[in-house]
C-alpha positions in Angstrom: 0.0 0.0 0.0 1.4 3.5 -1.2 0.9 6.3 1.0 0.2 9.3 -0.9 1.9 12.6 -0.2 0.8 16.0 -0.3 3.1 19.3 -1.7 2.3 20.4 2.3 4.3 17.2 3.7 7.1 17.7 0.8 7.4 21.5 2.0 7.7 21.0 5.3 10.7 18.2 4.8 12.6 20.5 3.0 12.4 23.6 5.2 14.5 22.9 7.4 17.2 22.1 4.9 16.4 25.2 2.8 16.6 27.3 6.2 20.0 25.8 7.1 21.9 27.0 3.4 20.1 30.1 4.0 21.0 31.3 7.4 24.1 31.7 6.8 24.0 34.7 4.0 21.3 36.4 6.2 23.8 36.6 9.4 26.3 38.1 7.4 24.0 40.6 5.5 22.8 41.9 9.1 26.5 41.7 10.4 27.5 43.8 7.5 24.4 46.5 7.9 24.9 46.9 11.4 28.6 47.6 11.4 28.5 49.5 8.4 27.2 52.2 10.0 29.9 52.2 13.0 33.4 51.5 11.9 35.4 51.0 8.5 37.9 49.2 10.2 35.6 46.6 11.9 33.8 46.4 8.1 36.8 45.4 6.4 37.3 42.8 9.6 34.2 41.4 8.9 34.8 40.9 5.3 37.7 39.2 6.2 35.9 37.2 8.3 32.8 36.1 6.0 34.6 35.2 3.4 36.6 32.6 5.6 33.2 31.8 7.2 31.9 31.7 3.6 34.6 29.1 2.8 33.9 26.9 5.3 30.0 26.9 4.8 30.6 26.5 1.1 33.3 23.3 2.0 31.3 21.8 4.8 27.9 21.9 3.1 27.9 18.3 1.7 26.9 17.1 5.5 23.7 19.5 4.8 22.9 17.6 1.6 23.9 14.4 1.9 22.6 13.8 5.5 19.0 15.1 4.5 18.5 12.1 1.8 19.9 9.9 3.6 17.5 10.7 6.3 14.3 11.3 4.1 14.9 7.6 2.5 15.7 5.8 5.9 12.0 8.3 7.4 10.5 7.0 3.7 11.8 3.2 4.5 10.4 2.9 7.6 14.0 2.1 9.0 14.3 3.8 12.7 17.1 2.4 13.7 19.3 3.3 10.7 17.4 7.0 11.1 18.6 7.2 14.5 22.2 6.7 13.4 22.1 9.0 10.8 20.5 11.7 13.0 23.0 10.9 15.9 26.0 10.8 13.5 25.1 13.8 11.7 24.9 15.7 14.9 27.7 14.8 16.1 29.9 15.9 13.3 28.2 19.4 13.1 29.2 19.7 17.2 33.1 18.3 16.0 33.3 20.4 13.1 31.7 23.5 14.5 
C-alpha cells in the first residue's frame, strides 16, 4: 500500500534544509548593515571574516545535503534504527566540526 503525499508534507521536509543554506548569507548581510554604520575598520574585519566563514560553509555543506536524503529515504523506509544513526552521527559531526 502507497501512502500518498501532499506538496504540504514535501514543504515542510525540505524547510529545514532550505533554512540551514540560508542562514548563513542572512547573518552576514545583518552583520555587514549593522557595522556598516559604525566602523570602516571593523567592516573590512568582517569581510575578512565572512569570506573565511563563507569558505567553510561552502566546503562543509555536503553534511547538509547528503545527511538530509539519507534521512528522508531511511523516514521513507520505515527504517528507525538506521534513522537514529544517521540523525545521531550527523549531529555529532556538526558539534566536532563546528
Amino acid at each position: 500500500m502507497r501512502k500518498e503525499v501532499s506538496y504540504k508534507q514535501i514543504i515542510w521536509l525540505t524547510l529545514p534544509a532550505t533554512l540551514s543554506v540560508a542562514m548563513e548569507p542572512l547573518a552576514e548581510l545583518v552583520d555587514t548593515a549593522i557595522l556598516g554604520h559604525v566602523n570602516t575598520i571593523w567592516l573590512a574585519c568582517l569581510a575578512a571574516t565572512n569570506t573565511t566563514l563563507g569558505c567553510f560553509a561552502w566546503l562543509f555543506n555536503f553534511l547538509s545535503y547528503g545527511v538530509t536524503a539519507q534521512i528522508a529515504h531511511s523516514l521513507g523506509a520505515g527504517e528507525n534504527r538506521r534513522l537514529s544513526e544517521l540523525i545521531f552521527t550527523a549531529l555529532f559531526l556538526a558539534i566536532c566540526i563546528g
